[in-house]
PyMOL Python script that loads the backbone (N, CA, C, O; Angstrom):
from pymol import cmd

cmd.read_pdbstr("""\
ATOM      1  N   UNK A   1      19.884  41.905  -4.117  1.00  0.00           N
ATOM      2  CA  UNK A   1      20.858  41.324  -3.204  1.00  0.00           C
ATOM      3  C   UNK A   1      22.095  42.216  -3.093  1.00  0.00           C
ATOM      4  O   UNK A   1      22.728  42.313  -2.042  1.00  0.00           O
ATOM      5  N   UNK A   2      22.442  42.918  -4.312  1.00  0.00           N
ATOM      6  CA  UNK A   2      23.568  43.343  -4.073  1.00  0.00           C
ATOM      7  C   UNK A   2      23.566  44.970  -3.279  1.00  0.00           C
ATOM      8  O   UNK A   2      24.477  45.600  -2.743  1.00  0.00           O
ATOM      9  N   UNK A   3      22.410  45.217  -3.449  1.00  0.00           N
ATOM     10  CA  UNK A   3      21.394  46.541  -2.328  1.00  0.00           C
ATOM     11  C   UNK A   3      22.041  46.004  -0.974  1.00  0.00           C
ATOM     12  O   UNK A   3      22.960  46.663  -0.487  1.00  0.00           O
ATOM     13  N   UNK A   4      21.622  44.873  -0.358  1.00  0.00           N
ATOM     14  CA  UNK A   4      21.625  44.769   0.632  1.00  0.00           C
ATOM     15  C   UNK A   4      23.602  44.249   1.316  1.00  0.00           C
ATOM     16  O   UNK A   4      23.999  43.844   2.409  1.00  0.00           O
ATOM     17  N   UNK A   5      24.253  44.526   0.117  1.00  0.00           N
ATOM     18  CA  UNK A   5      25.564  44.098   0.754  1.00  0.00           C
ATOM     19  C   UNK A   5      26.536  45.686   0.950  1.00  0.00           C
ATOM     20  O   UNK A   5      27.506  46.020   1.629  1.00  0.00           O
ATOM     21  N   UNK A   6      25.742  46.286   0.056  1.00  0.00           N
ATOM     22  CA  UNK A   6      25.929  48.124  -0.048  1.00  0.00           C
ATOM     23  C   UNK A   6      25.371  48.335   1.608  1.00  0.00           C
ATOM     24  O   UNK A   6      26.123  48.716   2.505  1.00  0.00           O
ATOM     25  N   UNK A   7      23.851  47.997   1.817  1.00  0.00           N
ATOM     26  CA  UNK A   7      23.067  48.841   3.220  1.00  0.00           C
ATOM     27  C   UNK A   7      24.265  48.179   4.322  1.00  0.00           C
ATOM     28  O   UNK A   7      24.475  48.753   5.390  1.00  0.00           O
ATOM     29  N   UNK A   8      25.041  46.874   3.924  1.00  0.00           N
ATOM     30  CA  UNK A   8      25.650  46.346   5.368  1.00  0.00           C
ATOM     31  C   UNK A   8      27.302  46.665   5.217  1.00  0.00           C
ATOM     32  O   UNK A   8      27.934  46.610   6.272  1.00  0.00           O
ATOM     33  N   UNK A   9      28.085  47.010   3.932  1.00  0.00           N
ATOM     34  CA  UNK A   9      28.937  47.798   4.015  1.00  0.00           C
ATOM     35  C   UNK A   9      28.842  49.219   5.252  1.00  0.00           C
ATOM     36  O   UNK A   9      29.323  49.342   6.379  1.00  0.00           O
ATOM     37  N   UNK A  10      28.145  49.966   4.553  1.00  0.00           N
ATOM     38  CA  UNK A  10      27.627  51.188   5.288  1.00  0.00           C
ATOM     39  C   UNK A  10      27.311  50.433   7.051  1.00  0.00           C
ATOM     40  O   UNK A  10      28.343  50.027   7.585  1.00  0.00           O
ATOM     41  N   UNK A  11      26.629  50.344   7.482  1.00  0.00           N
ATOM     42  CA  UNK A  11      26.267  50.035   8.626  1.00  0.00           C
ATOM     43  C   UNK A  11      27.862  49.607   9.251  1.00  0.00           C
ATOM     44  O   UNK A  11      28.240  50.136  10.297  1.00  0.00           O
ATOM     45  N   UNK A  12      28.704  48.660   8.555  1.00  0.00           N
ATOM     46  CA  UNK A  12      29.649  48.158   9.275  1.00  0.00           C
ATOM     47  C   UNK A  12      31.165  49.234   8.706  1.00  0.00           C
ATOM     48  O   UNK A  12      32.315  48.874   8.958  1.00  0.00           O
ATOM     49  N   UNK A  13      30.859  50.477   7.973  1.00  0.00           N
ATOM     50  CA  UNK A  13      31.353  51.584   8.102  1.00  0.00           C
ATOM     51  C   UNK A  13      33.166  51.131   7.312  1.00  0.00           C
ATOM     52  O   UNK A  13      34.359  51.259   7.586  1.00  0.00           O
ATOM     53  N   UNK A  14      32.299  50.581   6.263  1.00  0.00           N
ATOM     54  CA  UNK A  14      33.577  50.232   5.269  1.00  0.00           C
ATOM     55  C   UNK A  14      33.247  50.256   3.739  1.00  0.00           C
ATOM     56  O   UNK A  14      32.098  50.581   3.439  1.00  0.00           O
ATOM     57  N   UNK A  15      34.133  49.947   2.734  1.00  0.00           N
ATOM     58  CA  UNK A  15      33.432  50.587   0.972  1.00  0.00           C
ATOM     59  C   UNK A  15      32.733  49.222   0.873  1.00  0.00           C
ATOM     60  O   UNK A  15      31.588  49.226   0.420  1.00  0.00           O
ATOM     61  N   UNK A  16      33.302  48.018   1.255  1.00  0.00           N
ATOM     62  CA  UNK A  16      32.610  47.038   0.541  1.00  0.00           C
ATOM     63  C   UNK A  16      32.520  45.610   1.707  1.00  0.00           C
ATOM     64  O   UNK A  16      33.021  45.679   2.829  1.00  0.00           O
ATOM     65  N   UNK A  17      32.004  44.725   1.340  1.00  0.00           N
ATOM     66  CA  UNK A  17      31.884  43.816   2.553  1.00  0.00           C
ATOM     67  C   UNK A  17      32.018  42.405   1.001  1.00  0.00           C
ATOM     68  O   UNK A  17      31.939  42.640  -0.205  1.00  0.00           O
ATOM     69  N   UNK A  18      32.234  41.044   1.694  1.00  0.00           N
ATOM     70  CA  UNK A  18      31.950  39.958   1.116  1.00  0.00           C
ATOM     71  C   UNK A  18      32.124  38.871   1.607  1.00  0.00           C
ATOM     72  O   UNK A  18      33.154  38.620   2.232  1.00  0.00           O
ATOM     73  N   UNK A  19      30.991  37.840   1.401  1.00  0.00           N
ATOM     74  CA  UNK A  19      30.454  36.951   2.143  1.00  0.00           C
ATOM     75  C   UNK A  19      31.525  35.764   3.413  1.00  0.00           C
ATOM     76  O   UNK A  19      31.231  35.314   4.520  1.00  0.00           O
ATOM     77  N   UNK A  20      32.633  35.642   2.654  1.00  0.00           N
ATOM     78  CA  UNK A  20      33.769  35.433   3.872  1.00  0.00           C
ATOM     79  C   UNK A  20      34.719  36.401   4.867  1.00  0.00           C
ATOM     80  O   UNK A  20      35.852  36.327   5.342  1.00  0.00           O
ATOM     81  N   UNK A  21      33.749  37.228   4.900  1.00  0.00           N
ATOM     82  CA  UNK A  21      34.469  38.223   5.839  1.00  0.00           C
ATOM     83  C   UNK A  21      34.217  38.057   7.083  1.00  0.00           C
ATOM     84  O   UNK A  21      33.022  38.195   7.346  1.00  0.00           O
ATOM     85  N   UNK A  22      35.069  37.745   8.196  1.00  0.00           N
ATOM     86  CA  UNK A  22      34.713  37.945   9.637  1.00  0.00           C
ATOM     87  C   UNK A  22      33.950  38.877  10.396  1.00  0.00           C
ATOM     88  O   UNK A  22      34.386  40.028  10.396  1.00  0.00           O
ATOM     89  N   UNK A  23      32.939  38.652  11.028  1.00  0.00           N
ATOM     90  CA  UNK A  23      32.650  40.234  11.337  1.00  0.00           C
ATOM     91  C   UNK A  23      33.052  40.632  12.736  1.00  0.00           C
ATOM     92  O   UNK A  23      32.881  41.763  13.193  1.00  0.00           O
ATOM     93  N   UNK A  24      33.571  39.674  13.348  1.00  0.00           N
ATOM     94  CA  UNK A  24      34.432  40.185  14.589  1.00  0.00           C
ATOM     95  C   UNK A  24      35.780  41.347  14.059  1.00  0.00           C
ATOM     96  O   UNK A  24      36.428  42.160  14.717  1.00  0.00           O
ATOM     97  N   UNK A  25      35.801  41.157  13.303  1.00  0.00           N
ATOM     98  CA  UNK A  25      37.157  41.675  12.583  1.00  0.00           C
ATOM     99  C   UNK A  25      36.776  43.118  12.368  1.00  0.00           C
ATOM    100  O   UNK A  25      37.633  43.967  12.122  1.00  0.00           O
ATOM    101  N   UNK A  26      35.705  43.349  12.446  1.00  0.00           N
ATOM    102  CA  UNK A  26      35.203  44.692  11.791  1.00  0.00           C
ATOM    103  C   UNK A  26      35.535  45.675  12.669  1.00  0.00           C
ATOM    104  O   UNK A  26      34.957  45.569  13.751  1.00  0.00           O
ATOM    105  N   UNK A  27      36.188  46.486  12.572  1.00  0.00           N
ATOM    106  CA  UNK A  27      36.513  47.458  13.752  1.00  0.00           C
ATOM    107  C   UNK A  27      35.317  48.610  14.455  1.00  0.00           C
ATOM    108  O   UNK A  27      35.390  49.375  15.417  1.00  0.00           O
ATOM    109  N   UNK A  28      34.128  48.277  13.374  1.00  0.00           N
ATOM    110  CA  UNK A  28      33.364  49.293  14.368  1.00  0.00           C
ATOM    111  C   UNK A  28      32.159  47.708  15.412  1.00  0.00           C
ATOM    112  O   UNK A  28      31.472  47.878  16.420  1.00  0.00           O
ATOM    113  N   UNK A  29      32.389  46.242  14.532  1.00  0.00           N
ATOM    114  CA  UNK A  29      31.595  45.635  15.468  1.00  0.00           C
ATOM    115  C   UNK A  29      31.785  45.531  17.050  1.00  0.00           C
ATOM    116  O   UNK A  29      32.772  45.355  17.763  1.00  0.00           O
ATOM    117  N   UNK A  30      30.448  45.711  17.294  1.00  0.00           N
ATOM    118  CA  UNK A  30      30.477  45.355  18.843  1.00  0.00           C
ATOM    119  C   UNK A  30      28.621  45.894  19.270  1.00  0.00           C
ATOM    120  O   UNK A  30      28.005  46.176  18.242  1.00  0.00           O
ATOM    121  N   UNK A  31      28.092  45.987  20.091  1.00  0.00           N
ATOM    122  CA  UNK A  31      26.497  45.785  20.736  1.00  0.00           C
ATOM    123  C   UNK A  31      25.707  46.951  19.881  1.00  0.00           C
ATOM    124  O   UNK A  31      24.580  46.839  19.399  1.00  0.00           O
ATOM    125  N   UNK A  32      26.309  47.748  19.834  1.00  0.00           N
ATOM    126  CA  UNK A  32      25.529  48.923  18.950  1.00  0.00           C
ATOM    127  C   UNK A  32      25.240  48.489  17.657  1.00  0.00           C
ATOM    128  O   UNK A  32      24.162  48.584  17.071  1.00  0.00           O
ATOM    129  N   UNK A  33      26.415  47.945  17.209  1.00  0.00           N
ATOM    130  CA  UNK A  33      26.678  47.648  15.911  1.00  0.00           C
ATOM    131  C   UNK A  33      25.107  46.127  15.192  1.00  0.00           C
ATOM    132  O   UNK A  33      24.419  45.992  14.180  1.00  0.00           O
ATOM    133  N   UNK A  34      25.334  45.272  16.706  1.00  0.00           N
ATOM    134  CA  UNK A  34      24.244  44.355  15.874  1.00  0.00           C
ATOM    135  C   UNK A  34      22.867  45.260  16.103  1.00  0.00           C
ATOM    136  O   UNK A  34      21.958  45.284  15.274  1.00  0.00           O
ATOM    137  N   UNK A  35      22.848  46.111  17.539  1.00  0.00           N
ATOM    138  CA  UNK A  35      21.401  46.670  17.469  1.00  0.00           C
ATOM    139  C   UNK A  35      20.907  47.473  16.093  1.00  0.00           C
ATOM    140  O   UNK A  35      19.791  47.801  15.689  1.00  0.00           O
ATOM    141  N   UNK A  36      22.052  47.615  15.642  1.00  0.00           N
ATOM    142  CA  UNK A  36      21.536  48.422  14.205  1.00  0.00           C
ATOM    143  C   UNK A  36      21.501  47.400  13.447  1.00  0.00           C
ATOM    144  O   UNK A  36      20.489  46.753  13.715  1.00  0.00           O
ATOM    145  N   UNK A  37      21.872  47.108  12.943  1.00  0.00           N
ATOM    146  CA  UNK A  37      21.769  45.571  12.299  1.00  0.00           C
ATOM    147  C   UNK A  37      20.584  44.738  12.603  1.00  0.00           C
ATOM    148  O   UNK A  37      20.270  43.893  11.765  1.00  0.00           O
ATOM    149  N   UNK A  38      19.796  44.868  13.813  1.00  0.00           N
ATOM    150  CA  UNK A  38      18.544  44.258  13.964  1.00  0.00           C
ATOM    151  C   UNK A  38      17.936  45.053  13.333  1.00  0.00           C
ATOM    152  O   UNK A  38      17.577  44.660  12.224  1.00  0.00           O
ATOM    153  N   UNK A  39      17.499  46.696  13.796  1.00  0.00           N
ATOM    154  CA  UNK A  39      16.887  47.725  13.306  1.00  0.00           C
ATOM    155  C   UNK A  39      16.833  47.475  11.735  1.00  0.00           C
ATOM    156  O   UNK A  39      15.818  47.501  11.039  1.00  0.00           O
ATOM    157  N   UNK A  40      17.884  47.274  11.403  1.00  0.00           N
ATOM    158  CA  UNK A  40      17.729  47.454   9.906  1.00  0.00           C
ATOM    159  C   UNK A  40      17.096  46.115   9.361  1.00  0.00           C
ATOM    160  O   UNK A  40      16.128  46.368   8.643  1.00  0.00           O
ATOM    161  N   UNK A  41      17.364  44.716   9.493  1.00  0.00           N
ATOM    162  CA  UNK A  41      16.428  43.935   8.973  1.00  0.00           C
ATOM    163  C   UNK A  41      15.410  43.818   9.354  1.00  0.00           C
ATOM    164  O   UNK A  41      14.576  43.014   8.937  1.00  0.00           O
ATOM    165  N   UNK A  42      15.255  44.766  10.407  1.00  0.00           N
ATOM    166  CA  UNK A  42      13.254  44.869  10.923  1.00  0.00           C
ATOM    167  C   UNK A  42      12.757  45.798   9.632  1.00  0.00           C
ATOM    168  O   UNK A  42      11.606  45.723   9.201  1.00  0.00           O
ATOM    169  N   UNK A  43      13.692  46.615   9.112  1.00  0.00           N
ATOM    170  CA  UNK A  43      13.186  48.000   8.827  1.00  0.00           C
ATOM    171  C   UNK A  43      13.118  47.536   7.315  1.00  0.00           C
ATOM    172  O   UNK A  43      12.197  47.795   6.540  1.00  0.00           O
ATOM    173  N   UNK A  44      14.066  46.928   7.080  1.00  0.00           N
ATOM    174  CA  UNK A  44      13.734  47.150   5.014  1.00  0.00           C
ATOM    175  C   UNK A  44      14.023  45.708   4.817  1.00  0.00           C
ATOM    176  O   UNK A  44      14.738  45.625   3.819  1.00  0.00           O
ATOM    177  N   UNK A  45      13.796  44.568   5.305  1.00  0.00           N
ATOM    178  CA  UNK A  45      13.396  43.637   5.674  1.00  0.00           C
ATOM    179  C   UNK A  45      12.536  42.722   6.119  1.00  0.00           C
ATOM    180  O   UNK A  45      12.646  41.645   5.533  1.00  0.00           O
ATOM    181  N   UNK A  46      11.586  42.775   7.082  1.00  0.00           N
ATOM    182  CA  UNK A  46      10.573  42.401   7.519  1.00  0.00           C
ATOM    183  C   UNK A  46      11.093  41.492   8.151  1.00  0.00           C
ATOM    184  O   UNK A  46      10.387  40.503   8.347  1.00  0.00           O
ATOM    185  N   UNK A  47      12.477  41.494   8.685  1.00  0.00           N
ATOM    186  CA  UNK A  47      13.044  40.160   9.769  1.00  0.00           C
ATOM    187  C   UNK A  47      12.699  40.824  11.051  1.00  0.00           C
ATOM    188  O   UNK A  47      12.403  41.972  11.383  1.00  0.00           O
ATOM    189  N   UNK A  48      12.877  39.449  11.773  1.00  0.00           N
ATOM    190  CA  UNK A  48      12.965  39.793  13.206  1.00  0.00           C
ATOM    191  C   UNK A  48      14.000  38.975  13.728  1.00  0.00           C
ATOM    192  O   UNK A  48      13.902  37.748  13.750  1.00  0.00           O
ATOM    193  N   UNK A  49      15.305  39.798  14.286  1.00  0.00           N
ATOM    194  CA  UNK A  49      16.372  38.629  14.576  1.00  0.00           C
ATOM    195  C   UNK A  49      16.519  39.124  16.232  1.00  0.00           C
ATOM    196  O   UNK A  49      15.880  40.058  16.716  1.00  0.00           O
ATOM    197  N   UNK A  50      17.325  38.433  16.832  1.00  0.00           N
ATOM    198  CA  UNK A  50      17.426  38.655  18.366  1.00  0.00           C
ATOM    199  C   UNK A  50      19.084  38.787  18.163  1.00  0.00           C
ATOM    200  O   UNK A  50      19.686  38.374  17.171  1.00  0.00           O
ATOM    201  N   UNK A  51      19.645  39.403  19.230  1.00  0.00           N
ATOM    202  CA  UNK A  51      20.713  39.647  19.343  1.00  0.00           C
ATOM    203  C   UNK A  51      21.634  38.293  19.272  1.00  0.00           C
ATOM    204  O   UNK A  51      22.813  38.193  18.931  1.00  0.00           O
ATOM    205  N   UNK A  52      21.047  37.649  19.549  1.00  0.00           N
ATOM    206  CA  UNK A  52      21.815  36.010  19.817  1.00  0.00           C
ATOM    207  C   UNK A  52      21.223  35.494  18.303  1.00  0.00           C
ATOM    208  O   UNK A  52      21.399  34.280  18.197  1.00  0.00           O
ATOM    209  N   UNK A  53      20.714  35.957  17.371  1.00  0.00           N
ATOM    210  CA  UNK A  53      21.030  35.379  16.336  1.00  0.00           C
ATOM    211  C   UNK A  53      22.323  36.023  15.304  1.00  0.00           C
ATOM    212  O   UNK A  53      22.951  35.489  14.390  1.00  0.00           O
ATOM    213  N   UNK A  54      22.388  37.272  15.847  1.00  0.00           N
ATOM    214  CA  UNK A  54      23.631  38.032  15.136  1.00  0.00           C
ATOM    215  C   UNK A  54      24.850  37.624  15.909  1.00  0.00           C
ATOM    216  O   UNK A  54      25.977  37.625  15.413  1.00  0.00           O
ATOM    217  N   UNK A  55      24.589  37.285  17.103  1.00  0.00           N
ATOM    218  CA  UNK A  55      25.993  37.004  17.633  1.00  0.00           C
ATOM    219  C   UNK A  55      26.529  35.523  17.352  1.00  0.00           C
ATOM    220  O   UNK A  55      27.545  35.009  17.818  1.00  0.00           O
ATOM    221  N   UNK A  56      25.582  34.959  16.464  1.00  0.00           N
ATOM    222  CA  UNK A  56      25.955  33.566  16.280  1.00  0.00           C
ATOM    223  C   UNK A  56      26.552  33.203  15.148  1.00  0.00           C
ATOM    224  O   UNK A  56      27.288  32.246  14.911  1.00  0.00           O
ATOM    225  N   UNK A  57      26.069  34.265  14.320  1.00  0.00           N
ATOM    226  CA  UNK A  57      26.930  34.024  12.778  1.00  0.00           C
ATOM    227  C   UNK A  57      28.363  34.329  13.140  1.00  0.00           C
ATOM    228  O   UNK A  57      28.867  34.481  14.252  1.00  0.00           O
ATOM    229  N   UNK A  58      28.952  34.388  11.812  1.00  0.00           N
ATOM    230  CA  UNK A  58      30.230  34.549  12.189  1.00  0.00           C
ATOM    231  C   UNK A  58      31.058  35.398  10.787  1.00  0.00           C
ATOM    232  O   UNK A  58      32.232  35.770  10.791  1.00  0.00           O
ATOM    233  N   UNK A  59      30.250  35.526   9.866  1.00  0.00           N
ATOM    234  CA  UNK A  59      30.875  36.136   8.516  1.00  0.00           C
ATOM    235  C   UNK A  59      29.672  37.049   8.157  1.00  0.00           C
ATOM    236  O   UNK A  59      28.591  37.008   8.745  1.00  0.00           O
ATOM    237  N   UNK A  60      29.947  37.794   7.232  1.00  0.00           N
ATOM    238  CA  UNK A  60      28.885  38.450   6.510  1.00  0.00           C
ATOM    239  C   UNK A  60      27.792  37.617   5.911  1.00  0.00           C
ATOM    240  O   UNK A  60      26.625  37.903   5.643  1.00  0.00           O
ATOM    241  N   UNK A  61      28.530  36.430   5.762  1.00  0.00           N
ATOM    242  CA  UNK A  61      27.631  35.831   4.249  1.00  0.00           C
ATOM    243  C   UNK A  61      26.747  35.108   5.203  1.00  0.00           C
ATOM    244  O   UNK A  61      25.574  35.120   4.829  1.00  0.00           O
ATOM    245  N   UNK A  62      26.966  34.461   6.361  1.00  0.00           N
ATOM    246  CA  UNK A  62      26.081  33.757   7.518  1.00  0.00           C
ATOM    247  C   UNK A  62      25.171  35.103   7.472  1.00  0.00           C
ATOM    248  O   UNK A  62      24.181  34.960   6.755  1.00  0.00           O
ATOM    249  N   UNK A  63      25.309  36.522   8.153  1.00  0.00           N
ATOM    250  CA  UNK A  63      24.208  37.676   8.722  1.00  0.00           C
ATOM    251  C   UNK A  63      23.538  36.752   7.351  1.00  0.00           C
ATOM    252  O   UNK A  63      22.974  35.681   7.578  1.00  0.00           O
ATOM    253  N   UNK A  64      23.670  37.284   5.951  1.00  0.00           N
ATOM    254  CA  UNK A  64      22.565  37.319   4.574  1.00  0.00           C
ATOM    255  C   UNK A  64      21.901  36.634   4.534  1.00  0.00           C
ATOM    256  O   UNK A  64      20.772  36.948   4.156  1.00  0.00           O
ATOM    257  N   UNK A  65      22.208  35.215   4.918  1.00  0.00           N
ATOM    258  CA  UNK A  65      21.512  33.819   5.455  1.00  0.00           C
ATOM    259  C   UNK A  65      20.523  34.310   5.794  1.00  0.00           C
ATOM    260  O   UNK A  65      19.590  34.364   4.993  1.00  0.00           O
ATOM    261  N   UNK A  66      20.375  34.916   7.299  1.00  0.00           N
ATOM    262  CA  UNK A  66      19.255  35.029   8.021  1.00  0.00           C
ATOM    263  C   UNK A  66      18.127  35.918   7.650  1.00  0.00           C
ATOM    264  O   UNK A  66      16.978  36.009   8.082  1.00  0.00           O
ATOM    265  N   UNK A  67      18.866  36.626   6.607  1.00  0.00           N
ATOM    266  CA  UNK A  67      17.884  37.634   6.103  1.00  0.00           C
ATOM    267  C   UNK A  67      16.776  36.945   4.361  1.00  0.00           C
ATOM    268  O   UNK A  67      15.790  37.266   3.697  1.00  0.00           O
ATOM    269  N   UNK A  68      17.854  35.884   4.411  1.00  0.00           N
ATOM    270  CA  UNK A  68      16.639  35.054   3.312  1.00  0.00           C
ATOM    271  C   UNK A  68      15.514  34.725   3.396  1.00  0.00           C
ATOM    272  O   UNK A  68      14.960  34.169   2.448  1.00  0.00           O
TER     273      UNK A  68
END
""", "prot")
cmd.dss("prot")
cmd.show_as("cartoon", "prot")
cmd.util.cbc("prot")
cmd.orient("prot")
C-alpha cells in the first residue's frame, strides 16, 4: 500500500501525498493528469476506471478506494 502512495506522489509530481489531500489542489491536476492515472491502475493494477470515476473522487484517499 505504501508502493502505491509513492507511484501517486510521483504521477501527481510532489515528495509525498496523504489520504486527505485535495486533488484539485494539485497543481499539475487536470485531463492528462487522470489519463495517467487511468493508465497506471490499468497497468500495475488490473483496474479499469473511466475518467468520470477519477473525476468523482475528491482526495487522494477516495482515488485508493477505487483501486481496492
Amino acid at each position: 500500500m505504501e508502493n502505491m502512495y509513492e507511484e501517486l506522489a510521483e504521477l501527481l509530481e510532489v515528495d509525498e501525498v496523504k489520504d486527505n489531500e485535495i486533488l484539485s489542489e494539485f497543481e499539475c491536476w487536470d485531463s492528462l493528469t487522470v489519463l495517467s492515472i487511468i493508465a497506471w491502475a490499468s497497468e500495475n493494477y488490473g483496474k479499469t476506471l473511466l475518467a468520470k470515476d477519477v473525476n468523482g473522487v475528491k482526495t487522494v484517499g477516495g482515488l485508493v478506494a477505487l483501486l481496492k
